[in-house]
N, C-alpha and C positions, 0 to 999 in steps of 0.2 A: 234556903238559899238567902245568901246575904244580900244587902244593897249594891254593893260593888260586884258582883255575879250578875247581879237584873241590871245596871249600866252599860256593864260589857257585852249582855244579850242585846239590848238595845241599838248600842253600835253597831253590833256584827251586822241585825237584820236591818238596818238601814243604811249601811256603805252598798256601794256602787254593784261590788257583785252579785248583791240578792235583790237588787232591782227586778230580778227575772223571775225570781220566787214570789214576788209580791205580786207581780203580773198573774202569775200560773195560781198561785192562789182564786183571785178575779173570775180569769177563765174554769178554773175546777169547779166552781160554785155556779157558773151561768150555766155551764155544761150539764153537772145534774139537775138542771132547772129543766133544760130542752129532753132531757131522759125522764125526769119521773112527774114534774106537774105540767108540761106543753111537751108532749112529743115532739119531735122534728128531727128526724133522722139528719138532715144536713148540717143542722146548725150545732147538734149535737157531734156528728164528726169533727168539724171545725172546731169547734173548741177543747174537743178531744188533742186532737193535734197540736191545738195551741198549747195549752197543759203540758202535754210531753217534751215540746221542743223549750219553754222554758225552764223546765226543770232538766233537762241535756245541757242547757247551755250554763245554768247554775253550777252543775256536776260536773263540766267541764272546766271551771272554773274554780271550783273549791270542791274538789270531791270528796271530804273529810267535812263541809259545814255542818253544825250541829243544827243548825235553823234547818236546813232541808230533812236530816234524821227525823230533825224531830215534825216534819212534815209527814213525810213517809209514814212512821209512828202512828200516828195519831189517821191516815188516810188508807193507809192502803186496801184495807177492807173495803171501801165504798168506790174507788179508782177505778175497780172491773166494772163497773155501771156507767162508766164515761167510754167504755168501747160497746157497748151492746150494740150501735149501729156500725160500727166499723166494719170492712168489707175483707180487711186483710188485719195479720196479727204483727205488724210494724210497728203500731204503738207500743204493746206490749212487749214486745223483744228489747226494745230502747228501754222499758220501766226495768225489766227483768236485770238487763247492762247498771242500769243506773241505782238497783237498791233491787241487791243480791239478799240482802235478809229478809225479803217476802217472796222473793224468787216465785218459788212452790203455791203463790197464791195467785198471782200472776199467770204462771202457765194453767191456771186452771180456769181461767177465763173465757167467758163465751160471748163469741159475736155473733152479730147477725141475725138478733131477736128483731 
């Protein structure tokens, strides 16, 4: 990848619409904090939901970004560990809507450990 490629990625993920992505990043990272080193079923929901609703609102917004692909990409395998306390499979129906290429990983998901 050239310079002018790594530019262009730069601008994408810093204009106005992947403001939400950057956020959801944030929250993905504190969320498996409250799942795998401080349990906390609550705060783990919470930022479960945080998570999903700004990456919905990213997907709503650019539903083709390469910056969220390549989020997805690189997460989706560790994303089922942000609903382990979830009580309902809401979040996951919205991941499933929103990046149909792990779909199948997604409804394999288990709550309510």
């Amino acid at each position: 990848m050239g310079w002018r490629n790594r530019l262009e990625r730069a601008i994408q993920n810093t204009d106005g619409d992947h403001v939400a992505l950057r956020e959801a990043k944030f929250y993905y990272y504190e969320g498996l904090y409250f799942v795998e080193e401080e349990p906390n079923p609550e705060n783990a929901r919470k930022f479960a939901k945080a998570v999903v609703d700004r990456l919905v609102n990213v997907h709503n917004k650019r539903p083709n970004s390469e910056a969220l692909k390549r989020f997805f990409d690189s997460h989706f395998q560790e994303i089922c560990k942000l609903f382990r306390y979830d009580t309902d499979r809401s979040n996951i129906e919205k991941m499933m809507e929103i990046d149909a290429l792990h779909r199948d990983t997604y409804m394999n998901c288990q709550i309510g450990n």
